[in-house]
N, C-alpha and C positions, 0 to 999 in steps of 0.2 A: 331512332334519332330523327328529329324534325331539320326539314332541308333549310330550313333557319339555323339550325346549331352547329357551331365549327370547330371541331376536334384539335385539343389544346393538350399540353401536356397534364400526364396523369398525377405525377409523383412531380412539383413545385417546391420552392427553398424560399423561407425566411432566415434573416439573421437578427437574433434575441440576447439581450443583455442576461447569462444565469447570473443568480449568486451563490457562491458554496460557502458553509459556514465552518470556523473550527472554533477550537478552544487552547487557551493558552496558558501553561505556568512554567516562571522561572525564577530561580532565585537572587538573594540580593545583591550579589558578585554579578555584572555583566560588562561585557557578551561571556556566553556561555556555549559549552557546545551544545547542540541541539537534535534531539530524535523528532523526528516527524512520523507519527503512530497511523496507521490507516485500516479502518474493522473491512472483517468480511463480511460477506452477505446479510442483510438483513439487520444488522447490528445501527452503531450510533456512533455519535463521534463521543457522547460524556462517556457510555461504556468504553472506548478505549483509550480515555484519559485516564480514568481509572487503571485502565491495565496498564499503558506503557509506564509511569508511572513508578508501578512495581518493578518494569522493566530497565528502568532507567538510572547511572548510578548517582549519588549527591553531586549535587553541581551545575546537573545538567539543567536546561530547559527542554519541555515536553510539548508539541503543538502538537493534537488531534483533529482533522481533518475528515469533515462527512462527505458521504457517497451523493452523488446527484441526482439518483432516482429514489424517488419518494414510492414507497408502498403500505399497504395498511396490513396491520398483524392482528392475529385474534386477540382477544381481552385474553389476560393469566385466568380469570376467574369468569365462569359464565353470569353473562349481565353486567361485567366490568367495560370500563372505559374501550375504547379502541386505543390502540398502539401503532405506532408508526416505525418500520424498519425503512432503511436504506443500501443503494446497491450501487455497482460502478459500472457494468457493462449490460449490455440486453442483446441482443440477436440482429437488432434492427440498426444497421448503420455502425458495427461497435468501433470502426474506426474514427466516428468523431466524438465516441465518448474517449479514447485516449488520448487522443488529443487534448481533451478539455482536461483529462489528468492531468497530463503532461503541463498542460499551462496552469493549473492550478498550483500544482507543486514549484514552478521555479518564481509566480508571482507571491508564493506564502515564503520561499526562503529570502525571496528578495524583500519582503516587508520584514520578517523580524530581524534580518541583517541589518538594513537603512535605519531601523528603530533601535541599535543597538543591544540590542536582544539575543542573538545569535553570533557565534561567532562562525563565518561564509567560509573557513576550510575546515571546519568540525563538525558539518552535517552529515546525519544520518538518518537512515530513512527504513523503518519496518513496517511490515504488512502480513496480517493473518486472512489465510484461504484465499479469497474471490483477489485481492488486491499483492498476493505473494507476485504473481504472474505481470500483474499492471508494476509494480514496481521495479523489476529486472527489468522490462520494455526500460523503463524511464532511465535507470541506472547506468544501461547498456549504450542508450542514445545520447542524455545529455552526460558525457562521462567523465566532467573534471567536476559535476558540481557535489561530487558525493564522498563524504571519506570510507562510508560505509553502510553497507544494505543487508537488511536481516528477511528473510524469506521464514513464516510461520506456518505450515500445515497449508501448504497450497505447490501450485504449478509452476512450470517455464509457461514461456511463451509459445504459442502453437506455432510459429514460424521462425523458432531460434534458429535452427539451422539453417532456414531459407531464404531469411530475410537480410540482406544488405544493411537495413539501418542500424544494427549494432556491434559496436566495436569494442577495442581491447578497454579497458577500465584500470586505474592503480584502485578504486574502491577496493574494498576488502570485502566478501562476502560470506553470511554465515545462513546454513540452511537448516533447519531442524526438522522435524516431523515426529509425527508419534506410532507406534506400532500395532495399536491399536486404530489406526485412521480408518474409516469405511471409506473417506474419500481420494486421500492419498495413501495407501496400504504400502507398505517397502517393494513390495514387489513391481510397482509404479514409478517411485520414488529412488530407484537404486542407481539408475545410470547421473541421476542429478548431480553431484557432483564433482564428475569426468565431464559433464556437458558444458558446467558453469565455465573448469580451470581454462575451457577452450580460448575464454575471453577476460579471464581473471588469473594474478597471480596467487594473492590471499583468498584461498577457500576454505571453507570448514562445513562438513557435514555431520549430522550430530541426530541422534535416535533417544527415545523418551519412550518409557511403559507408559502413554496415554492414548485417548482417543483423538478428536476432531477437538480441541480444547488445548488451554494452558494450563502448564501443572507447574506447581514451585520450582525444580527443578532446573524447568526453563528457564522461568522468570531468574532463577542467580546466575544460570551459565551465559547468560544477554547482558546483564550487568555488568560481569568481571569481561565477557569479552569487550565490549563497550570500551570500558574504562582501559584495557591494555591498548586501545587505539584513539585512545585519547594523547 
């Protein structure tokens, strides 16, 4: 270092406008209750329009909601286009990517509620894998705004038990996983349900012959439970 240069800090902060983008459908009956869909890892938001969708019983509207980190996936076919996946937390700082969940989620029910779209004590809110974990955080924190949260082939929160900012919930919560999961296996998965009742009275945990995926199975037992909490 030249005795001209003056050591500044290393690691500096801007603050930038994101935009997150989703997709919307609802029927011609409104406000309606409303699922708010959110993919794992890597995925999109039309891929899990498509799915919640399935998951969803008539009636409902379905808003799908993309990840805020952009990454590139290989082409399906060599010498095909490039593909873009999406994700919700990195390593680096991930407490101001929950945040930006967190505000993303109560600015999308507050826009389809104000637009008459949503009806504001029928929201529900599911998440497969990477985003099962982010949506408990949200459920647990902001906890009147939920009637109900579905947890698909993912986690808790790494600081459920240690963390102060989550409290008792009336949400209703339904956990599922598959038994074939490489990623969540039962044997991972088994205290989840003793761990949720800590902070919930409506719990449900529920096992599936599948992998890391949604099988029909699911997709009916999310519909009717749905619908009995409607």
């Amino acid at each position: 270092m030249s005795q001209t240069e003056e050591t500044l800090r290393t690691e500096r902060t801007l603050s930038a406008e994101v935009k997150l983008y989703y997709d919307v459908v609802a029927p011609a009956t409104r406000p309606a209750p409303l699922l708010v869909a959110l993919h794992g890892y890597g995925s999109s938001k039309a891929w899990m329009l498509r799915e919640a969708r399935e998951h969803a019983p008539e009636g409902f509207a379905v808003a799908a909601l993309q990840g805020l980190h952009q990454h590139l996936k290989e082409p399906r076919e060599p010498g095909g286009p490039l593909r873009y996946g999406f994700g919700w937390l990195t390593n680096f700082h991930p407490e101001e990517s929950i945040a930006l969940h967190h505000t993303a989620l109560v600015n999308l029910i507050d826009t389809l509620a104000g637009e008459g779209i949503a009806r504001r004590e029928r929201v529900f809110l599911m998440g497969f894998s990477q985003t099962c974990a982010l949506n408990f955080r949200f459920a647990f924190t902001h906890r009147t705004l939920l009637r109900g949260v579905v947890g698909i082939c993912g986690g808790l929160p790494g600081d459920w038990e240690t963390s102060d900012k989550y409290g008792d919930t009336p949400a209703s919560v339904l956990y599922i996983h598959g038994t074939r999961d490489e990623y969540y296996p039962p044997a991972r998965v088994r205290e989840y349900g003793e761990r949720l009742l800590k902070r919930a009275r409506d719990v449900q945990v529920r096992a599936y012959d599948a992998a890391h995926e949604f099988v029909p199975a699911m997709r009916a037992d999310v519909r009717a439970w749905l619908a009995a909490r409607v």
